[in-house]
PDB file of N, CA, C and O in Angstrom:
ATOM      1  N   UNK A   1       0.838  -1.200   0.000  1.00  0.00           N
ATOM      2  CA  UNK A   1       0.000   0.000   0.000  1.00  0.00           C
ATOM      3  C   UNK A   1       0.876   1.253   0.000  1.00  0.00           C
ATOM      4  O   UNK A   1       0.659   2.127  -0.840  1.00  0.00           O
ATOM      5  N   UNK A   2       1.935   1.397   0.976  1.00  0.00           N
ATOM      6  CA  UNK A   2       2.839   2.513   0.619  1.00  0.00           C
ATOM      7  C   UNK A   2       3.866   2.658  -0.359  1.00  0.00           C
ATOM      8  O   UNK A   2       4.721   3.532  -0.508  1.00  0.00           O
ATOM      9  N   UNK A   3       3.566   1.469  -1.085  1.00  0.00           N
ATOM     10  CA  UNK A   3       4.355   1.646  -2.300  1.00  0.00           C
ATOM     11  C   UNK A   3       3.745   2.051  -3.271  1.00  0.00           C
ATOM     12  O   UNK A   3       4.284   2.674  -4.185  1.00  0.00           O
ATOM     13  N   UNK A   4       2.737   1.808  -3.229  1.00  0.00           N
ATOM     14  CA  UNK A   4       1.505   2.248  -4.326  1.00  0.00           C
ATOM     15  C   UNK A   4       1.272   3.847  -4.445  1.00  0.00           C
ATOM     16  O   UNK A   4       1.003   4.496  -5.456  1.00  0.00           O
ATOM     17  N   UNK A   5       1.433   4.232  -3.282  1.00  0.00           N
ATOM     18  CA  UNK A   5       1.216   5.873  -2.810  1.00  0.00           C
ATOM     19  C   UNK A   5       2.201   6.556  -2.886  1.00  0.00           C
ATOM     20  O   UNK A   5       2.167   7.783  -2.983  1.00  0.00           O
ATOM     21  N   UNK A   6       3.555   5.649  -2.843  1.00  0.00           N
ATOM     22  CA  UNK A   6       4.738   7.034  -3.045  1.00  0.00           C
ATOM     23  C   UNK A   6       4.604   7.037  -4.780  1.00  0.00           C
ATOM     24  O   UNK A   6       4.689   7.968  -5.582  1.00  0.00           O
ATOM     25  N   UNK A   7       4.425   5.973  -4.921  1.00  0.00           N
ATOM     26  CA  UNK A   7       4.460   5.913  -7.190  1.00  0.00           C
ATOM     27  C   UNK A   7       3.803   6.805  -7.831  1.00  0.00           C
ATOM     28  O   UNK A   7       4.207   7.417  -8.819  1.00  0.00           O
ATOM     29  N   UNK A   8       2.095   6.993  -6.957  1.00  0.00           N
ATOM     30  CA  UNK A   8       1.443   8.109  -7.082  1.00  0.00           C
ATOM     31  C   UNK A   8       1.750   9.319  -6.632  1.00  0.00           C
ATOM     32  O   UNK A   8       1.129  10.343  -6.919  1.00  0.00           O
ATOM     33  N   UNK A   9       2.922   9.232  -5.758  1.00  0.00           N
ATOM     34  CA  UNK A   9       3.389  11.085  -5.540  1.00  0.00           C
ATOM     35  C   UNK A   9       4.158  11.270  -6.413  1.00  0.00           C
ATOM     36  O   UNK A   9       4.360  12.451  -6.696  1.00  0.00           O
ATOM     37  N   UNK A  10       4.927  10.173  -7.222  1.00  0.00           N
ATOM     38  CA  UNK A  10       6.221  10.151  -7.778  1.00  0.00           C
ATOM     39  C   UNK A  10       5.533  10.698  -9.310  1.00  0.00           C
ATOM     40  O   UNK A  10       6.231  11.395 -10.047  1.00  0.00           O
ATOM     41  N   UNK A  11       4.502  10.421  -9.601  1.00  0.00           N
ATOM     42  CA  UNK A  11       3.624  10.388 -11.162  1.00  0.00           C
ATOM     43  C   UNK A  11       3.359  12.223 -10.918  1.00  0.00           C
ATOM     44  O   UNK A  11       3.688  13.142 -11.669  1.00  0.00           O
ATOM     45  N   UNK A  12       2.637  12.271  -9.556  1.00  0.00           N
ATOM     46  CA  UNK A  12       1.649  13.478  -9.431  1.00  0.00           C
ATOM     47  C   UNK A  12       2.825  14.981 -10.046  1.00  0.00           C
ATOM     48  O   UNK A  12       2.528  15.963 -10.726  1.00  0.00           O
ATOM     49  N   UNK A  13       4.464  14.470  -9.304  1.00  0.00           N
ATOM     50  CA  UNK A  13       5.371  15.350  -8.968  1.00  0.00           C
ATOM     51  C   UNK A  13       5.834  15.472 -10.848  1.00  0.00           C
ATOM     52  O   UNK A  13       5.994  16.553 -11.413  1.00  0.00           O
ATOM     53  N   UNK A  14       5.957  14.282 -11.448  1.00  0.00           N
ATOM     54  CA  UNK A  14       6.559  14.177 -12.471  1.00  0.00           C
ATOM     55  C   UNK A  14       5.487  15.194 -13.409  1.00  0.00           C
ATOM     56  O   UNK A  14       5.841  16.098 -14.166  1.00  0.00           O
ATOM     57  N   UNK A  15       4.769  14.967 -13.257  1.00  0.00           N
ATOM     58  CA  UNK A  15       3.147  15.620 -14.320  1.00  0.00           C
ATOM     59  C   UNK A  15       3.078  16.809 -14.059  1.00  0.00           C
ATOM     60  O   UNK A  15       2.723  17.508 -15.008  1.00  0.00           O
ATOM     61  N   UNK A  16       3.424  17.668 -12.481  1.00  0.00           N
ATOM     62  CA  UNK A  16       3.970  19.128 -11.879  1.00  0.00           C
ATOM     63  C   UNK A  16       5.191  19.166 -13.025  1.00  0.00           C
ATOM     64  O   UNK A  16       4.927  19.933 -13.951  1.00  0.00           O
ATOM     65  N   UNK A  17       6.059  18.703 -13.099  1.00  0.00           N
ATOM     66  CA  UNK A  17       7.691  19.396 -13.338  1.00  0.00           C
ATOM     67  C   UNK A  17       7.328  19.246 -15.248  1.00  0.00           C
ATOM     68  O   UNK A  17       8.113  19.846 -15.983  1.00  0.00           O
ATOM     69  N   UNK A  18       6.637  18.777 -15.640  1.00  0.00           N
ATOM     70  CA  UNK A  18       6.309  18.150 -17.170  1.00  0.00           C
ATOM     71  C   UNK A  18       5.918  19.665 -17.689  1.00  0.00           C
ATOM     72  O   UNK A  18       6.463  20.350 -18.554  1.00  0.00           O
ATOM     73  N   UNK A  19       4.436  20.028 -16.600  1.00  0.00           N
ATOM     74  CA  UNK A  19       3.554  21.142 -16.464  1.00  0.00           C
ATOM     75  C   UNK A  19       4.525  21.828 -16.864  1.00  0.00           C
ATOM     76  O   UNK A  19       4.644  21.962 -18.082  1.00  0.00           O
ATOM     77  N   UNK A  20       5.601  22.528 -15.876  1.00  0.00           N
ATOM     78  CA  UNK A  20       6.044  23.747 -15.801  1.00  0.00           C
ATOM     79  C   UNK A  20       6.935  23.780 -16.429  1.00  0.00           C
ATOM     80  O   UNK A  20       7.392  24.917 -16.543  1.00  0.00           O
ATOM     81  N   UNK A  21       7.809  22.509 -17.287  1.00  0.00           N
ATOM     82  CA  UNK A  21       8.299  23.031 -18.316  1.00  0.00           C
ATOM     83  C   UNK A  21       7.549  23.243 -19.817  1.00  0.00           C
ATOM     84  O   UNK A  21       8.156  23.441 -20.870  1.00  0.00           O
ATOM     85  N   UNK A  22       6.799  23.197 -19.736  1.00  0.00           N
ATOM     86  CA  UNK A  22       5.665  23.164 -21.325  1.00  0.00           C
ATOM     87  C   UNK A  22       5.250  24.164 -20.815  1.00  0.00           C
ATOM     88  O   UNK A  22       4.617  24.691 -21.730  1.00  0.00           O
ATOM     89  N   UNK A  23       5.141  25.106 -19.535  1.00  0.00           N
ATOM     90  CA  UNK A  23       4.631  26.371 -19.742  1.00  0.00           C
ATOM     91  C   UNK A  23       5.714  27.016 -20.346  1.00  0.00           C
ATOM     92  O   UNK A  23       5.499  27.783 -21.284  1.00  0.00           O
ATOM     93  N   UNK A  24       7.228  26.745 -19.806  1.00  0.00           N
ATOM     94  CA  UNK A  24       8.305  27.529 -19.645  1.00  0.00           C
ATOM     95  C   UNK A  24       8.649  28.055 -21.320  1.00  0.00           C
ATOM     96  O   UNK A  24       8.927  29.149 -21.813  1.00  0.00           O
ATOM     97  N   UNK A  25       8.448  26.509 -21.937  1.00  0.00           N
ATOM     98  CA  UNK A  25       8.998  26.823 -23.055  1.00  0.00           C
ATOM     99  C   UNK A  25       7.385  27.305 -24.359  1.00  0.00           C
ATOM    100  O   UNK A  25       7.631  27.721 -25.491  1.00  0.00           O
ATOM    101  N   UNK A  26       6.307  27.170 -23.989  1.00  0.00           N
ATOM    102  CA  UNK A  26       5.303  27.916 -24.512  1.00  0.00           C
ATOM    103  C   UNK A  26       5.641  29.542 -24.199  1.00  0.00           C
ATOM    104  O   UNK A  26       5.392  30.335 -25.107  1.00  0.00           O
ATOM    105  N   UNK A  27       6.153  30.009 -23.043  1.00  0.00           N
ATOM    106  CA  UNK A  27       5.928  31.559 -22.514  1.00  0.00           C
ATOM    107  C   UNK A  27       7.499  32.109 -23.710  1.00  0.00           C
ATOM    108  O   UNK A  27       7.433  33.034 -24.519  1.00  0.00           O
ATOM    109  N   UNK A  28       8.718  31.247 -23.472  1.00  0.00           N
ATOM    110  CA  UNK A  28       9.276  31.340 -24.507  1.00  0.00           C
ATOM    111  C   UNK A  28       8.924  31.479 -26.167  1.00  0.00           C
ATOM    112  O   UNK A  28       9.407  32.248 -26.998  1.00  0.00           O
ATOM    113  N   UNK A  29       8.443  30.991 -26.234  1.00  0.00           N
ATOM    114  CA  UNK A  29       8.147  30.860 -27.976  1.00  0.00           C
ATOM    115  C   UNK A  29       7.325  31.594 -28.297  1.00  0.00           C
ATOM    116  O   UNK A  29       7.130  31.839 -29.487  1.00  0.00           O
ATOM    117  N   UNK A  30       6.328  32.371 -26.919  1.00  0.00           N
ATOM    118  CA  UNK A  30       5.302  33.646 -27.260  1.00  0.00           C
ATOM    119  C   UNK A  30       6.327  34.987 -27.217  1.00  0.00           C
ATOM    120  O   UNK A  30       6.021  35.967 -27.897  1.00  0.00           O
ATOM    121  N   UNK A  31       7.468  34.998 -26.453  1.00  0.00           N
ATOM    122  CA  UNK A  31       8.344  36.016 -26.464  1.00  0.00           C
ATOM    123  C   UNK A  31       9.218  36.230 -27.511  1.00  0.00           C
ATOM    124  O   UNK A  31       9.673  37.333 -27.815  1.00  0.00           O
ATOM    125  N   UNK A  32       9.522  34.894 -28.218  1.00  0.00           N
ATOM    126  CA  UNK A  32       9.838  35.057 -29.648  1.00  0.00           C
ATOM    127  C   UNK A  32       9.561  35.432 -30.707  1.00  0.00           C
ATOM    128  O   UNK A  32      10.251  35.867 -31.629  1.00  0.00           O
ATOM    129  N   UNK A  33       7.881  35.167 -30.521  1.00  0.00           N
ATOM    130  CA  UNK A  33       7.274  35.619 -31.809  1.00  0.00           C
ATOM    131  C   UNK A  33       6.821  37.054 -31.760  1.00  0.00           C
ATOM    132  O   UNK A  33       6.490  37.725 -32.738  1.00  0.00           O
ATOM    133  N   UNK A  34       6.851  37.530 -30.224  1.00  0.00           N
ATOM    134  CA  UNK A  34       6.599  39.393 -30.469  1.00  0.00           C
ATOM    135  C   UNK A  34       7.546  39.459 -30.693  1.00  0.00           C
ATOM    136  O   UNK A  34       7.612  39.593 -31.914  1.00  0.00           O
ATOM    137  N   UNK A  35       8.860  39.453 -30.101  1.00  0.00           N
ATOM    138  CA  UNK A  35      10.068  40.198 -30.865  1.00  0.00           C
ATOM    139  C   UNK A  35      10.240  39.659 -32.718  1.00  0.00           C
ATOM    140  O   UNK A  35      10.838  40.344 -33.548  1.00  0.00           O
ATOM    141  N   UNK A  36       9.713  38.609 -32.960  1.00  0.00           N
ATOM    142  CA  UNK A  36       9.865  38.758 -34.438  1.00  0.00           C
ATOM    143  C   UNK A  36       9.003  40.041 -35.408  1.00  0.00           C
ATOM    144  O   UNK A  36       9.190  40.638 -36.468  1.00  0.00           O
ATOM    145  N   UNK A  37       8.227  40.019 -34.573  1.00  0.00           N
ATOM    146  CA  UNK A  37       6.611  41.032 -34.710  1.00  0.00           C
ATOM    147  C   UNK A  37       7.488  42.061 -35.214  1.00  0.00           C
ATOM    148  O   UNK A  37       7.630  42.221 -36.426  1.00  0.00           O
ATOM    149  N   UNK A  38       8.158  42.855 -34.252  1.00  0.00           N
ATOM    150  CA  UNK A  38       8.750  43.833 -34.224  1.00  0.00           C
ATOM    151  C   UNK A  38       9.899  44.183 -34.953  1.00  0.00           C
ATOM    152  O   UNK A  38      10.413  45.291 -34.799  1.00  0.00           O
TER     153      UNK A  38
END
């Protein structure tokens, strides 16, 4: 049973750090394309 539950913190944490780099590099590629704008 507590192995089952750390796998699920281990998934929850991985799917957080996944998140925030696919924002990181979306907020990037919107900062690229105004400065191309310009």
């Amino acid at each position: 049973m507590k192995k089952h539950w750390r796998l699920v913190l281990f998934i929850k944490i991985t799917l957080f750090f996944i998140n925030a780099l696919l924002l990181l590099i979306v907020e990037d590629d919107g900062e690229k394309q105004m400065k191309d704008k310009e």
